[in-house]
N, C-alpha and C positions, 0 to 999 in steps of 0.2 A: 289172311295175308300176313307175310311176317316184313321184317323191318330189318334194317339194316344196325351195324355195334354202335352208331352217333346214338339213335332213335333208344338203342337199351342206356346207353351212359344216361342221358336226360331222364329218364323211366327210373335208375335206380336215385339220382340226386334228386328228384321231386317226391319223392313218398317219404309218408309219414311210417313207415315201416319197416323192419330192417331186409334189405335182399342179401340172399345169402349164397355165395356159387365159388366152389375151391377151380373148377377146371374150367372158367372163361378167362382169357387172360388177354392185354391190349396183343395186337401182332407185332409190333415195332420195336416195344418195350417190354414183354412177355409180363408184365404185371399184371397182378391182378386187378379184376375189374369193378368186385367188391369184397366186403368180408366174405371169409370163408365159414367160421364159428359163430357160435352165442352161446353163454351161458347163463342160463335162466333159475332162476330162485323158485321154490317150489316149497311153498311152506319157510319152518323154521331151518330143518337140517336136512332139505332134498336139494341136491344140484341137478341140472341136466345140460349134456353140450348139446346143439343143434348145430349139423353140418347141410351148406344146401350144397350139392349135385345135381348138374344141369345133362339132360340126358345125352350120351354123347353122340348117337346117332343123329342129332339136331340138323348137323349141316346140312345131312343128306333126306332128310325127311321133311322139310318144309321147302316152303316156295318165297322166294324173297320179291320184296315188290316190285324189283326191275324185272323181274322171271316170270311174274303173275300173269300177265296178258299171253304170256307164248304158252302156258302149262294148261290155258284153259280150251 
């Protein structure tokens, strides 16, 4: 069952870990809804960026919990 954009805002400010997504963005305000990057330290002289990408076909590939009862 999936959830609604409240249910992810709450999900990304309660973890202790960073969420990372360039293409979710509010509807209203088209901002984004979290970091997009991270640059990660790797040793003395490694960098690495990390980009998270949320799969775009999402909307149409899950079932949302007001949807849930009628898809079953």
């Amino acid at each position: 069952m999936d959830f609604e954009a409240e249910h992810l805002l709450i999900f990304i400010r309660q973890n202790d870990f960073p969420i990372l997504v360039i293409n979710i963005r509010e509807r209203e305000t088209e901002k984004l809804l979290a970091r997009y990057y991270l640059i990660q330290q790797l040793g003395a002289s490694l960098e690495i960026g990390i980009l998270g990408i949320a799969y775009p076909d999402t909307p149409f590939t899950t079932i949302s919990e007001r949807d849930h009862d009628e898809q079953i």
